[in-house]
C-alpha positions as YAML, in Angstrom:
chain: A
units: angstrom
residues:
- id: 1
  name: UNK
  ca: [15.90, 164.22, 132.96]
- id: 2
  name: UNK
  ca: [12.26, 165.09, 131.23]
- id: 3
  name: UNK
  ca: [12.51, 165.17, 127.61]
- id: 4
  name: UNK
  ca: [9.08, 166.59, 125.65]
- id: 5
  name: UNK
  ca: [8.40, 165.54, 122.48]
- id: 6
  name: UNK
  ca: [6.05, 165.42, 119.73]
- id: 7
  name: UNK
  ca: [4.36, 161.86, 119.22]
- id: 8
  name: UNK
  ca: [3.98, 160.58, 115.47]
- id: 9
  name: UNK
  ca: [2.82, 157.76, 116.25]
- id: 10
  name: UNK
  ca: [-1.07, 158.70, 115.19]
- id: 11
  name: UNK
  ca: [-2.67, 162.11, 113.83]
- id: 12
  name: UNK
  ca: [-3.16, 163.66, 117.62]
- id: 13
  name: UNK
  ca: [0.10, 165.12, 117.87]
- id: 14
  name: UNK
  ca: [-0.08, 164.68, 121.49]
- id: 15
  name: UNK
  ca: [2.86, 166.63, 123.69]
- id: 16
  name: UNK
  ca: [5.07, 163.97, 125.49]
- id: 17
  name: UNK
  ca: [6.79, 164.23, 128.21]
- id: 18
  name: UNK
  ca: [9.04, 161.27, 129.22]
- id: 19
  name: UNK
  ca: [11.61, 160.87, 132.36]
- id: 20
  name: UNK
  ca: [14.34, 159.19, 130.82]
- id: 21
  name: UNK
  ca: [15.76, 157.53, 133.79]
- id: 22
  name: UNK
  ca: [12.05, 156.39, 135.07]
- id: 23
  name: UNK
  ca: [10.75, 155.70, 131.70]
- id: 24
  name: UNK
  ca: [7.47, 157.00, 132.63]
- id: 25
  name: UNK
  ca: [5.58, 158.98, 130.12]
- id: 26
  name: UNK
  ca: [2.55, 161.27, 130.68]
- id: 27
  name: UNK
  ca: [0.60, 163.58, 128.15]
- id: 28
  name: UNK
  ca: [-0.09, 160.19, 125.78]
- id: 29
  name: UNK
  ca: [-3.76, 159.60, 124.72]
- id: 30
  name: UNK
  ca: [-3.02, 155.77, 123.39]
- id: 31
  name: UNK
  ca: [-0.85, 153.53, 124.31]
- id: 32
  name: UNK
  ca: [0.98, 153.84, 120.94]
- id: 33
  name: UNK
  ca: [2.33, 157.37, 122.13]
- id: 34
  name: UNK
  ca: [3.61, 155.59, 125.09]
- id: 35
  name: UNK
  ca: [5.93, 153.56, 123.35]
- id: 36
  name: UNK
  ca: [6.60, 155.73, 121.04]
- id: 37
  name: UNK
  ca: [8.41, 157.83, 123.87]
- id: 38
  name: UNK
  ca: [10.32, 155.48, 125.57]
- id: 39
  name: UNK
  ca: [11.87, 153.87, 122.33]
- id: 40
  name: UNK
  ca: [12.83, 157.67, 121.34]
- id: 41
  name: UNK
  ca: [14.64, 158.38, 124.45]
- id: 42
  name: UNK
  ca: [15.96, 155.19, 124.88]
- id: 43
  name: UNK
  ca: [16.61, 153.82, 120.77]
- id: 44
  name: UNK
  ca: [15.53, 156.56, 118.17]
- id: 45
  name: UNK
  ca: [15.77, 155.21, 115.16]
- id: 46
  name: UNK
  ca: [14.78, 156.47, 111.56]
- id: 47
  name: UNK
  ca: [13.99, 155.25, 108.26]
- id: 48
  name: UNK
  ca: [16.28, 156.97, 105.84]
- id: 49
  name: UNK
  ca: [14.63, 157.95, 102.65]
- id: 50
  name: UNK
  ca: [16.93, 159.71, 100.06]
- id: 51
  name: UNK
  ca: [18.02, 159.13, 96.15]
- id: 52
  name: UNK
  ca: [21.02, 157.30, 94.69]
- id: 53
  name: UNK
  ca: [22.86, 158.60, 91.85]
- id: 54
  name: UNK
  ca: [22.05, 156.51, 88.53]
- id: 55
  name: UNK
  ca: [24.34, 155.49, 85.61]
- id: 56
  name: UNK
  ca: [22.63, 154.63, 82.11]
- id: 57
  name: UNK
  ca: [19.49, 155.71, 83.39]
- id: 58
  name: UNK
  ca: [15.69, 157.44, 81.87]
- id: 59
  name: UNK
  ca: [16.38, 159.41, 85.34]
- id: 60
  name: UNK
  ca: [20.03, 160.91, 86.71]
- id: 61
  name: UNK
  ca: [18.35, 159.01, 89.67]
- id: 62
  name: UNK
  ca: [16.29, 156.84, 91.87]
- id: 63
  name: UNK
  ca: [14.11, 156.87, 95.16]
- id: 64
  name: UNK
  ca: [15.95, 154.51, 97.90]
- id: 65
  name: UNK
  ca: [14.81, 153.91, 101.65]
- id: 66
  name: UNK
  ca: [16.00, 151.95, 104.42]
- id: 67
  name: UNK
  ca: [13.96, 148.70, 105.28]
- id: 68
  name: UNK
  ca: [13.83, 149.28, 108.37]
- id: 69
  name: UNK
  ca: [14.41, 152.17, 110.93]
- id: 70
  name: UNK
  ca: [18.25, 152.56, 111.60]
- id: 71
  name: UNK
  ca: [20.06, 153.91, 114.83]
- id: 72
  name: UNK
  ca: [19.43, 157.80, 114.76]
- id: 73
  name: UNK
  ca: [23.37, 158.52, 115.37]
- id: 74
  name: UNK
  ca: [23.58, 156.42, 112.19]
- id: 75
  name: UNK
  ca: [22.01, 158.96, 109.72]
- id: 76
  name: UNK
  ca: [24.77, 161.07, 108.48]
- id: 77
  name: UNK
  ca: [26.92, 158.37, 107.96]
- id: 78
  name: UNK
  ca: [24.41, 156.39, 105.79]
- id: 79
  name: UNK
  ca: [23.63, 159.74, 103.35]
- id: 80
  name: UNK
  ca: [27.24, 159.99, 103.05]
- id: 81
  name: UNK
  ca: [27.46, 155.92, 101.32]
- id: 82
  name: UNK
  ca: [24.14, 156.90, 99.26]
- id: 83
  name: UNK
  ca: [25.76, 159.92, 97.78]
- id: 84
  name: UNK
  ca: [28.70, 158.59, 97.12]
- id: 85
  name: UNK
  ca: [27.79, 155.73, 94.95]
- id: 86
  name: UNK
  ca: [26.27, 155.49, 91.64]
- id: 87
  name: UNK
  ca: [24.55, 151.66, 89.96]
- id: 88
  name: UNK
  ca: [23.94, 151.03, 86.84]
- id: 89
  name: UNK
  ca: [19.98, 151.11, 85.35]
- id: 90
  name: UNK
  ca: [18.21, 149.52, 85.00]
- id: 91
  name: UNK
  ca: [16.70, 148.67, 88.44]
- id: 92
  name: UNK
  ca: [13.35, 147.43, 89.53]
- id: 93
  name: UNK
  ca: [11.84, 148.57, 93.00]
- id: 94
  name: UNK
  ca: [12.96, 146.27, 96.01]
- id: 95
  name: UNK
  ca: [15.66, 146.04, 94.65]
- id: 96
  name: UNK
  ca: [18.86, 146.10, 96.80]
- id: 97
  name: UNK
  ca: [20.90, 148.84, 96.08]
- id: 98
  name: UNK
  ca: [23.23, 148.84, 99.62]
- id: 99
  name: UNK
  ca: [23.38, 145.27, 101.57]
- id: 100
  name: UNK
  ca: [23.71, 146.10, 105.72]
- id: 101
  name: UNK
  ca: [24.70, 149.30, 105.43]
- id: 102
  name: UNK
  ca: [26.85, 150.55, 108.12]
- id: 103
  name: UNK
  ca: [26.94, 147.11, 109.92]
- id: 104
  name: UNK
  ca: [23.02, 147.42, 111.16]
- id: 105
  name: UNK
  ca: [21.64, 144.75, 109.04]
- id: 106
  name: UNK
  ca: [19.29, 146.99, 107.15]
- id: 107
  name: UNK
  ca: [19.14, 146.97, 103.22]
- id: 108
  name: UNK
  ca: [19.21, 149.79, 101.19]
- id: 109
  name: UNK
  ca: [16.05, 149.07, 98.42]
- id: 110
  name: UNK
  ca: [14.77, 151.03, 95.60]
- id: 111
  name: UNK
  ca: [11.58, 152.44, 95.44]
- id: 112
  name: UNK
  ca: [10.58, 152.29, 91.89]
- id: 113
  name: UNK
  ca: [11.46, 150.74, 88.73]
- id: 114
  name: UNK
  ca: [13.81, 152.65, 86.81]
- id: 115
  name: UNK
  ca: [14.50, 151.68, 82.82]
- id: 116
  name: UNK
  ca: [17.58, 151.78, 81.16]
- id: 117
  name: UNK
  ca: [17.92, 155.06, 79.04]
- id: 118
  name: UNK
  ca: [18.40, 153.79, 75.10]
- id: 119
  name: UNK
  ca: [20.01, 156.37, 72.91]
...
């Protein structure tokens, strides 16, 4: 089976196409476009970047990502933990907000500082 895809691995764009049971890859100008296509046929993974809801907060929220990539097929599941909880402000960026979420071994971290709302 040829898959085509788009590589992001660098600003070229270049138009992929990989054989998923050979693993061979043509259309790639650097080698970074080659790898890029076998790991997405083979392991896509993404980096989940969303925002958690915020109690006590100067904001209703905060920006959160995903350490590190996470199994594709994992993605729907992880938005629905992030939108249903809510922490308490106030939270400074790296924090941990979700420890291995799903089981992967990935943290959930904020990514900004976010004061405590005094009134």
């Amino acid at each position: 089976m040829i898959k085509e895809l788009i590589c992001i691995s660098c600003p070229m764009g270049c138009h992929l196409k990989v054989n998923a049971e050979t693993k061979e890859v043509t259309g790639n100008t650097c080698k970074r476009g080659e790898i890029y296509g076998i790991n997405e046929v083979t392991n896509p993974v993404r980096v989940i970047t969303t925002t958690v809801k915020v109690k006590d907060g100067e904001f209703p929220v905060i920006p959160v990502k995903t350490k590190t990539p996470i199994p594709k097929e994992l993605n729907f599941k992880a938005m629905e933990v992030l939108n249903s909880i809510e922490i308490e402000a106030p939270i400074s960026m790296g924090d941990i907000i979700v420890k291995d979420i799903l089981g992967t071994g990935v943290d959930v971290v904020a990514t900004r500082n976010l004061k405590k709302n005094i009134e």
